[in-house]
Rosetta silent file (secondary structure, phi, psi, omega in degrees, C-alpha in Angstrom):
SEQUENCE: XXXXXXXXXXXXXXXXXXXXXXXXXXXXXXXXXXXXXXXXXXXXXXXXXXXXXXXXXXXXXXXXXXXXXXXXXXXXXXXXXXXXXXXXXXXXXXXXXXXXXXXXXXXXXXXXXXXXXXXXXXXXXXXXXXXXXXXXXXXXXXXXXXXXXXXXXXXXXXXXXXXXXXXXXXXXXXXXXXXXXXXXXXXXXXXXX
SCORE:     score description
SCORE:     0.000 S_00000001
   1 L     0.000  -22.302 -176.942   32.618   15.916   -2.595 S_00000001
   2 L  -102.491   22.499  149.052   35.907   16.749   -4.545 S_00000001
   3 L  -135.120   73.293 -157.002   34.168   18.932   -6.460 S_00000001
   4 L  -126.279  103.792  177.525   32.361   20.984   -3.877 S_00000001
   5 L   102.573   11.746  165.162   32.645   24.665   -3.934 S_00000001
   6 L   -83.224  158.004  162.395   34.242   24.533   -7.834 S_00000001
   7 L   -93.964  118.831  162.689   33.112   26.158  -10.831 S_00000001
   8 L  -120.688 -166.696  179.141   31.622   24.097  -13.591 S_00000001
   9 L  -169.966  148.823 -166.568   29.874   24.513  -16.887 S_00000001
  10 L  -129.916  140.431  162.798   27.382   22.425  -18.220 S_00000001
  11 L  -113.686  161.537  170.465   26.105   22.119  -22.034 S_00000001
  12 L  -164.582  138.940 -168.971   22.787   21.253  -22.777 S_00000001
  13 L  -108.059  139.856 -161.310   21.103   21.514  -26.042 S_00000001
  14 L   -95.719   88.189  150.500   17.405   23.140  -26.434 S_00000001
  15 L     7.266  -63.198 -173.584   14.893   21.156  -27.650 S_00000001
  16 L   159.769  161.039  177.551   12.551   23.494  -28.278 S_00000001
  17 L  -106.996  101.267  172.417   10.402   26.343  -26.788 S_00000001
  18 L  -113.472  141.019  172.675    6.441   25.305  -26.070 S_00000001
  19 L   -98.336  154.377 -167.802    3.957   27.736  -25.492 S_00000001
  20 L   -75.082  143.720  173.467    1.320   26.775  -23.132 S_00000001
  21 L   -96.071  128.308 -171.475   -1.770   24.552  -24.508 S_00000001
  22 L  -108.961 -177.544  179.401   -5.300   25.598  -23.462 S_00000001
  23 L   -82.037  -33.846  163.968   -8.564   23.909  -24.522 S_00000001
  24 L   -51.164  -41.277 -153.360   -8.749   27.252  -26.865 S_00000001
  25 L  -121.165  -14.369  173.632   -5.457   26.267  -28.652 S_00000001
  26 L   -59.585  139.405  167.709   -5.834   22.129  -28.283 S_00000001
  27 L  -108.487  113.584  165.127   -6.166   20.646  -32.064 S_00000001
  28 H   -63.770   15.572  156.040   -7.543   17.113  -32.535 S_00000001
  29 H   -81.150  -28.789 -176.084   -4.358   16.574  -34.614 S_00000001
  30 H   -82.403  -33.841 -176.047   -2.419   17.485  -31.308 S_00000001
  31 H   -56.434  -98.306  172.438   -4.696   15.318  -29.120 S_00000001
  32 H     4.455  -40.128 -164.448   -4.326   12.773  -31.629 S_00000001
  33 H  -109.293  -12.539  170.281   -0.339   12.939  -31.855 S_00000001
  34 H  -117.752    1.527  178.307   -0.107   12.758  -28.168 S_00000001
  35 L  -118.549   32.585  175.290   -2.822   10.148  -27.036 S_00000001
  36 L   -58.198  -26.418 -166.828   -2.064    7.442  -29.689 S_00000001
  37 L   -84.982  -45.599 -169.161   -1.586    4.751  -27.061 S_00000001
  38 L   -70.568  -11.704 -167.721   -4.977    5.553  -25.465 S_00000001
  39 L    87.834    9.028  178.638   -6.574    5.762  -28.874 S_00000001
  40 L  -102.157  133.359 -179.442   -7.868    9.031  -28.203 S_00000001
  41 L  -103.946   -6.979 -167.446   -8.337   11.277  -31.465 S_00000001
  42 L  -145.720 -170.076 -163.505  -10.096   14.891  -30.717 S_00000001
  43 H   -78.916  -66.759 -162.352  -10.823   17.326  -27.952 S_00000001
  44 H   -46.039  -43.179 -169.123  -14.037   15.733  -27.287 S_00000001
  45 H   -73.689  -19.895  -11.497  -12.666   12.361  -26.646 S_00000001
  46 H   132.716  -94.201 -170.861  -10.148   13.668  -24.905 S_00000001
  47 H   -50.980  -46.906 -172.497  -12.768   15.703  -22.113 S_00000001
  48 H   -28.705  -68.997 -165.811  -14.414   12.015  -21.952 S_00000001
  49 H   -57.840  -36.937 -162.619  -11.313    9.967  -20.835 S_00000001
  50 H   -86.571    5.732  162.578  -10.263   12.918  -18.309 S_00000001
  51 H   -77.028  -71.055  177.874  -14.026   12.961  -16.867 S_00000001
  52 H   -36.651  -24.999 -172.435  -14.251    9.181  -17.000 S_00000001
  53 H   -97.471  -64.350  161.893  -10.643    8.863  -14.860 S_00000001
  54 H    -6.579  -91.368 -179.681  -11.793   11.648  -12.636 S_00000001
  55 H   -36.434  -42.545  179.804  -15.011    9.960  -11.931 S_00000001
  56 H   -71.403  -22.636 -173.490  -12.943    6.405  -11.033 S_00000001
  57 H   -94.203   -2.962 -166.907  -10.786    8.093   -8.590 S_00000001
  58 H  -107.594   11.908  179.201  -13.241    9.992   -6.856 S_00000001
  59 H   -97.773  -40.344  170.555  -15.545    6.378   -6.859 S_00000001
  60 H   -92.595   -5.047  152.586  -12.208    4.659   -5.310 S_00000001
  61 L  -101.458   -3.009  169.616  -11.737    7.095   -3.375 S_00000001
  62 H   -84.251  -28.727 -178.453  -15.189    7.053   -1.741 S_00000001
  63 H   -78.552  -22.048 -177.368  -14.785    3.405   -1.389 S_00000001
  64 H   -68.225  -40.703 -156.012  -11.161    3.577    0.309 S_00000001
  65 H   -67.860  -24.692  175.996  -12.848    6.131    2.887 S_00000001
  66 H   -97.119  -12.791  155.551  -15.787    3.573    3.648 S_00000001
  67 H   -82.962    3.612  173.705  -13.469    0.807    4.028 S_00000001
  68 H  -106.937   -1.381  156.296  -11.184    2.531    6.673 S_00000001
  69 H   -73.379   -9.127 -134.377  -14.669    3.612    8.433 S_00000001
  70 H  -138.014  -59.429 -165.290  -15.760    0.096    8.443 S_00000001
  71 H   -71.321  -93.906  179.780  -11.549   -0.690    9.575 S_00000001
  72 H   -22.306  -38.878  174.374  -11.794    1.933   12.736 S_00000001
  73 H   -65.303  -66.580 -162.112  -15.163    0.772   13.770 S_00000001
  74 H   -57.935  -37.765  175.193  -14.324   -2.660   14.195 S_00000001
  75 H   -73.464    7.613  169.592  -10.635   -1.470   15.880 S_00000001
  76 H   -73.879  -57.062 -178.948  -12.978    0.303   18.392 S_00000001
  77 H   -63.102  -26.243 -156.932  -15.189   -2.296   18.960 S_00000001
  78 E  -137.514  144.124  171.206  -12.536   -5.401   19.492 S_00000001
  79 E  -113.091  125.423  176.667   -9.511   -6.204   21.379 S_00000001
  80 E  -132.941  102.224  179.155   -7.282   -7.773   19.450 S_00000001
  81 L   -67.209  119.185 -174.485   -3.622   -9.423   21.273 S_00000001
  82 L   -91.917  116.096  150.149   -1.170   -9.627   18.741 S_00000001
  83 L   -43.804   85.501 -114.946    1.521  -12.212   19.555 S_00000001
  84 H   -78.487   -1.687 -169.839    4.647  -10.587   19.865 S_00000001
  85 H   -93.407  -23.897 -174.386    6.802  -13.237   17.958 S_00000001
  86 H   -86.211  -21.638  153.107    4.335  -13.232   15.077 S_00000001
  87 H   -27.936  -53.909 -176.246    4.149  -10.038   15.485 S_00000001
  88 H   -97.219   -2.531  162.969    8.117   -9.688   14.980 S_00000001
  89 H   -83.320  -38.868  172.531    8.024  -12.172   12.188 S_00000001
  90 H   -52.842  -16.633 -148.118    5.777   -9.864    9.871 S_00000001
  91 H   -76.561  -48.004 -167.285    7.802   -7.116   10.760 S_00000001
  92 H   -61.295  -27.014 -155.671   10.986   -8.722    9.559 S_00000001
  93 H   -84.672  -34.174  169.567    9.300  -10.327    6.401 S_00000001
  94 H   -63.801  -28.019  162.706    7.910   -6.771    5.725 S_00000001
  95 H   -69.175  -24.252  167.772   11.167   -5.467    6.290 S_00000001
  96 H   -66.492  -64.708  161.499   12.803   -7.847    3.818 S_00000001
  97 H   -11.310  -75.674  179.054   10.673   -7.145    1.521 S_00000001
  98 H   -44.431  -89.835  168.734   10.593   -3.608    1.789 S_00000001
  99 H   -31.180  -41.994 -132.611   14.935   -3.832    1.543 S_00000001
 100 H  -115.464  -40.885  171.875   14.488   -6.341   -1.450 S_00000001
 101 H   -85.968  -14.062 -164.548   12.482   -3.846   -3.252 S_00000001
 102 H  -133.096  -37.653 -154.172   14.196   -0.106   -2.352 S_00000001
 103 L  -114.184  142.284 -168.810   17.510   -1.227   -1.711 S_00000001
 104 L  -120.989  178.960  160.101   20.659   -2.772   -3.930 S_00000001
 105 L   -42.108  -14.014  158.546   24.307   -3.771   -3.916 S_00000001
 106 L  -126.697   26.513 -175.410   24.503   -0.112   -3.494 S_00000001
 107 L  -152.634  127.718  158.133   22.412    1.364   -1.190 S_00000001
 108 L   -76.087  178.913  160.086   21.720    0.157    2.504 S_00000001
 109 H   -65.576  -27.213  163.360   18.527    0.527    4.166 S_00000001
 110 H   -96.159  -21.597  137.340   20.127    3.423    6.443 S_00000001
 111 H   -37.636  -37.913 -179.850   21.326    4.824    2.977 S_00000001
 112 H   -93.986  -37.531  179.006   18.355    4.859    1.801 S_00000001
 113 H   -57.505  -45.374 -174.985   16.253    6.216    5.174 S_00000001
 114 H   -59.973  -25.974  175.564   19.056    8.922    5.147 S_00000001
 115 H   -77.254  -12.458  144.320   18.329    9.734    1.210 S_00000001
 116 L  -106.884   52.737  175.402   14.909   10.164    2.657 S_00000001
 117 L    37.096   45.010 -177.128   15.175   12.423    5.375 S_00000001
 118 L  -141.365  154.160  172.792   14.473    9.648    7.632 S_00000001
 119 L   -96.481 -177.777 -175.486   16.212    7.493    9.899 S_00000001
 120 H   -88.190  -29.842 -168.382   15.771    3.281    9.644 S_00000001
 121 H   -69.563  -34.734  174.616   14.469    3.595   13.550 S_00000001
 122 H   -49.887  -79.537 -170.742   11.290    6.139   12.237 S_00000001
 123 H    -6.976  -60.645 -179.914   11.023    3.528    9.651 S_00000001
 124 H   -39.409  -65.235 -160.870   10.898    0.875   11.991 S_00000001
 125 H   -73.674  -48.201  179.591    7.997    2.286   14.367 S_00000001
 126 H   -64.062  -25.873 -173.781    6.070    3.494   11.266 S_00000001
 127 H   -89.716  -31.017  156.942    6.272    0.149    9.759 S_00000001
 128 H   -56.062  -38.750  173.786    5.169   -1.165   13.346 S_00000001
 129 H   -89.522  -17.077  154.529    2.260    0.961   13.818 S_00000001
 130 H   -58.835  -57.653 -159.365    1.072   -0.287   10.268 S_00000001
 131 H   -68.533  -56.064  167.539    1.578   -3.792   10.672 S_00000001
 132 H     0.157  -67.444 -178.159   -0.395   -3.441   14.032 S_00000001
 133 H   -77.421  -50.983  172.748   -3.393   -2.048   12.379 S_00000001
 134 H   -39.079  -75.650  174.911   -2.933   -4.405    9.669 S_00000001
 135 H   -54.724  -21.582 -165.424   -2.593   -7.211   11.169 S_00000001
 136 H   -77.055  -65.381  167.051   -5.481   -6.476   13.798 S_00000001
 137 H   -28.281  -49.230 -176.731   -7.892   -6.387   10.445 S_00000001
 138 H   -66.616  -61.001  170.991   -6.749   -9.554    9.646 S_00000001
 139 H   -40.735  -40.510 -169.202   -7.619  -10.833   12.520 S_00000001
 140 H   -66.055  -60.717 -143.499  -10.774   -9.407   13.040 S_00000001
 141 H   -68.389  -14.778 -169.610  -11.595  -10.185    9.460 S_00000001
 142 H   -96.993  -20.538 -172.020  -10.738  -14.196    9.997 S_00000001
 143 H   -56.831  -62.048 -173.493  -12.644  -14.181   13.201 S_00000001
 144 H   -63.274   -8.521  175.800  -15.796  -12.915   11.147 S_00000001
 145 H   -87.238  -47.452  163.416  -15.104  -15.404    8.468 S_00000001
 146 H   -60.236  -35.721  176.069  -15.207  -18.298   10.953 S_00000001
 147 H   -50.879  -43.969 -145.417  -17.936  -16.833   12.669 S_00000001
 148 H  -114.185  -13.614  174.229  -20.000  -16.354    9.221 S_00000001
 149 L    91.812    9.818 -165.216  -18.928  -19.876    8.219 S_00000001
 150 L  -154.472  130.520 -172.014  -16.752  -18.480    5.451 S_00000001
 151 L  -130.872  -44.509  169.238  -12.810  -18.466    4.232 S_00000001
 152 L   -12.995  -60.528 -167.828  -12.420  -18.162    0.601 S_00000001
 153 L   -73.025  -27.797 -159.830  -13.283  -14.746    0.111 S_00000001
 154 L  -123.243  -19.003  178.584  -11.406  -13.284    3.124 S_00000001
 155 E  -101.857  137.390  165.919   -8.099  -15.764    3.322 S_00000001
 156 L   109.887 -160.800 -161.790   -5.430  -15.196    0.748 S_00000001
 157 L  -118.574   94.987  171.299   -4.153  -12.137   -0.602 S_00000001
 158 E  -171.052  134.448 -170.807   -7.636  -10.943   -2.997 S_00000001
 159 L    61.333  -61.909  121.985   -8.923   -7.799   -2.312 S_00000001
 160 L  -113.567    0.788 -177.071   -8.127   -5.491    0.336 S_00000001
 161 E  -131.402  146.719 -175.506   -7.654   -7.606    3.054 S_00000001
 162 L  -146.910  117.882 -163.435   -4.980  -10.518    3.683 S_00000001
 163 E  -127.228 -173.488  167.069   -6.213  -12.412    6.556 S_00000001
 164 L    81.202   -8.170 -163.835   -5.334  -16.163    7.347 S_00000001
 165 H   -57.442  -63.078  171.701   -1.351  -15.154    7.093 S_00000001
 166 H   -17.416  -50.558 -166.449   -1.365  -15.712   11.235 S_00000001
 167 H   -78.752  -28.716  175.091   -2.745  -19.161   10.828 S_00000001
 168 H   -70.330  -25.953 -171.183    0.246  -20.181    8.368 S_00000001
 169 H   -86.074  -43.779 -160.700    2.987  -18.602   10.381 S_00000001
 170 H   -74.680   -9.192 -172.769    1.468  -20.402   13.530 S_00000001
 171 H  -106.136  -55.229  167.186    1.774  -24.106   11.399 S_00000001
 172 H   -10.991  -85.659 -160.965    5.483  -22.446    9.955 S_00000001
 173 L  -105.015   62.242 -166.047    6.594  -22.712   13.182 S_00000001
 174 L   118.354  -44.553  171.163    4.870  -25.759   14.946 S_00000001
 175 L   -74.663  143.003  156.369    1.661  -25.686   15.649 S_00000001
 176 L   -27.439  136.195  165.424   -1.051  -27.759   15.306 S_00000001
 177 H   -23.790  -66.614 -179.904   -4.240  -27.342   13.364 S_00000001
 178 H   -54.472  -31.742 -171.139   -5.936  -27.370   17.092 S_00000001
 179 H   -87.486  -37.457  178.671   -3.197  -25.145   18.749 S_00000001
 180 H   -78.846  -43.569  127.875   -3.415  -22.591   15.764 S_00000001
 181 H     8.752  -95.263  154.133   -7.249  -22.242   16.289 S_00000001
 182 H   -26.981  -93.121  150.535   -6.925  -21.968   19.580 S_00000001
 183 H    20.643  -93.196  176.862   -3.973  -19.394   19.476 S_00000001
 184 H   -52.664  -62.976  170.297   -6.051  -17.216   17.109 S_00000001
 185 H   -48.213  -12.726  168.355   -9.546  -17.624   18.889 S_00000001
 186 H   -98.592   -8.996  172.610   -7.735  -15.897   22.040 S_00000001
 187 L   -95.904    7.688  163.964   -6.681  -12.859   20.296 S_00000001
 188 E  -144.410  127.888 -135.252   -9.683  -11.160   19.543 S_00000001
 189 E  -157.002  110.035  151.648  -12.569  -10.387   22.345 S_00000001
 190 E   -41.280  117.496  142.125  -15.753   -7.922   21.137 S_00000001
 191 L  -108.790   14.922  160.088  -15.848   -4.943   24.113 S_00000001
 192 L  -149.838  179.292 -163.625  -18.879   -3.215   22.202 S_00000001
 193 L   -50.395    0.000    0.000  -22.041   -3.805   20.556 S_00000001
């Protein structure tokens, strides 16, 4: 701020001047000198890796798109009651997090919404209507794991879904095996086929 609306001068020293590289003008000595870490040495190998990376994102990205069609059905089909205090406990622990990760000894959390053209209450509500959805998966998804007779696969944090958190926060703060059951067996009701 005290130098705002001043005249400066800057030095900077020039590197160099690159002309643009085409597949026409590509060398396997240049491939080679700039894809040492991947181990790639020529053009050809080269077209491989950027087909091969291609191909994985557009394979993960058909797989994200059938697990939020799979995520949408199921919030259509089910009512799922969130408890507002566990509710307001992910929220905070996602908000710690979140702070613990973005923010330092020199930046708050409304420093930092404001350094992103955001305020902390958008934050808030955006981080609310995630956890929502989030959490509502989880449920759903521990329901169908008790249902199916199965917890491994679907409790803990392994793969895309992290279900079971609800039943630990409900023993966190008091409850019973039987009362956390319970709890959780009242908070999600099928309304369609």
């Amino acid at each position: 701020s005290d130098l705002a609306g001043k005249k400066t001068t800057f030095k900077f020293k020039i590197k160099g001047i690159y002309k643009p590289v085409t597949m026409d003008t590509l060398t396997d000595d240049m491939v080679a000198d700039a894809f040492t870490e991947q181990k790639i040495t020529t053009k050809k190998d080269l077209v491989a890796y950027v087909r091969q990376v291609l191909e994985k994102q557009a394979a993960n990205s058909k797989s994200q798109a059938s697990i939020s069609a799979v995520e949408d059905d199921l919030l259509d089909k089910c009512k799922v009651t969130i408890p507002n205090e566990y509710l307001d406990a992910r929220l905070q622990e996602y908000q710690h997090e979140f702070e613990a990760d973005n923010c330092n000894d020199t930046q708050t959390l409304e420093q930092y919404a404001k350094n992103n053209n955001t305020t902390v209450d958008d934050m808030k509500k955006q981080w609310k209507e995630l956890m929502t959805k989030q959490i509502k998966i989880e449920f759903i998804f521990g329901r169908i794991a008790e249902k199916e007779n199965t917890s491994s696969a679907v409790c803990g944090q392994s793969g895309d879904f992290v279900c079971c958190g609800e039943s630990q926060y409900y023993r966190r703060t008091g409850y019973t095996d039987d009362r956390v059951i319970g709890k959780l067996k009242g908070s999600i009701k099928t309304t369609k086929g």
